[in-house]
N, C-alpha and C positions, 0 to 999 in steps of 0.2 A: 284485668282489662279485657274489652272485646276486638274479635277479632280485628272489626274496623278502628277500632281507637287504635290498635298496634301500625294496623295498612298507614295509616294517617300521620301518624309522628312520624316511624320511620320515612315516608316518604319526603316528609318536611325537613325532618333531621339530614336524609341522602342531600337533596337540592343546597341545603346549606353545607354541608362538607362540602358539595361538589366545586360550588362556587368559591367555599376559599382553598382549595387545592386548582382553581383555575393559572392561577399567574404560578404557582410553582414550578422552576424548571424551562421556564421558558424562554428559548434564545430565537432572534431574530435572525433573519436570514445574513443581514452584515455581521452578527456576532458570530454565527456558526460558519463564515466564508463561503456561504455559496451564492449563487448565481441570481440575482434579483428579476424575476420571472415582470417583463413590460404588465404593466395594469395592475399588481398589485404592488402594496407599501410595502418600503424597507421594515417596516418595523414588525408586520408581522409575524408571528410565531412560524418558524420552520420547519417543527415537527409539535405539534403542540400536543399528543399521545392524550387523546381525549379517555379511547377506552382503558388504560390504565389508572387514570383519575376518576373515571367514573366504578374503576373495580375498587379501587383508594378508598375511597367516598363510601360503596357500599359495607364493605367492610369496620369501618371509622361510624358510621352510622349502625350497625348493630350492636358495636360497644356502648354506642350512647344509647340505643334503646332497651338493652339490658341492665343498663344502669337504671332508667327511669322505671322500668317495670318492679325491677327490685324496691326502687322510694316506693313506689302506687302499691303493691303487695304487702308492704312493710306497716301499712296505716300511720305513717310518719304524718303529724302535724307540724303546722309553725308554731302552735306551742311548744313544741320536742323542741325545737332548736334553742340555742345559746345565746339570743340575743335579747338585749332588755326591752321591754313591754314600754312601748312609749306613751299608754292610756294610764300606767302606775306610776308614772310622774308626776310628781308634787310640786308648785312654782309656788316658791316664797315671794309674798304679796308683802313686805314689809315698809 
C-alpha cells in the first residue's frame, strides 16, 4: 500500500474508534455529585478525558490498520474466502 492509502484509512479508521469510544466512561455532573456550574446542562459529561480516548482510538486504530495491511499484502481475494458463489446456483424450474 502507499504511503497516502495508509494516511487515509488510518485516519478514517482513528475518527471511527474515536467516535465509539465517545460515550465510554462518561458520567454527568449529577452522577459524579458535583456542583452544576448555572448555563450548562445537568447531563453533561463532567470529565469527559477527550485526550485519553483520542490516545484509546489511536492505538485501537493501528491494530486495525495492521490487520488490513496484512489482508492488502496477502493478495487475499473473495474467491479465498468460504462462502458459496451465488452465480453457481442452480434454480430448479420444475
Amino acid at each position: 500500500m502507499s504511503l497516502t492509502s495508509i494516511i487515509a484509512i488510518y485516519f478514517i479508521v482513528w475518527w471511527l474508534m474515536f467516535f465509539l469510544l465517545l460515550p465510554w466512561g462518561n458520567r454527568s455532573h449529577t452522577e459524579a455529585g458535583e456542583e452544576i456550574v448555572p448555563g450548562t446542562m445537568a447531563e453533561a459529561p463532567a470529565r469527559p478525558r477527550l485526550w485519553l480516548k483520542a490516545l484509546i482510538a489511536a492505538v485501537l486504530a493501528a491494530f486495525v490498520l495492521l490487520g488490513v495491511n496484512a489482508v492488502v499484502v496477502s493478495d487475499l481475494t473473495f474467491d479465498d474466502l468460504p462462502f458459496p458463489n451465488p452465480l453457481d446456483h442452480t434454480v430448479d424450474t420444475r
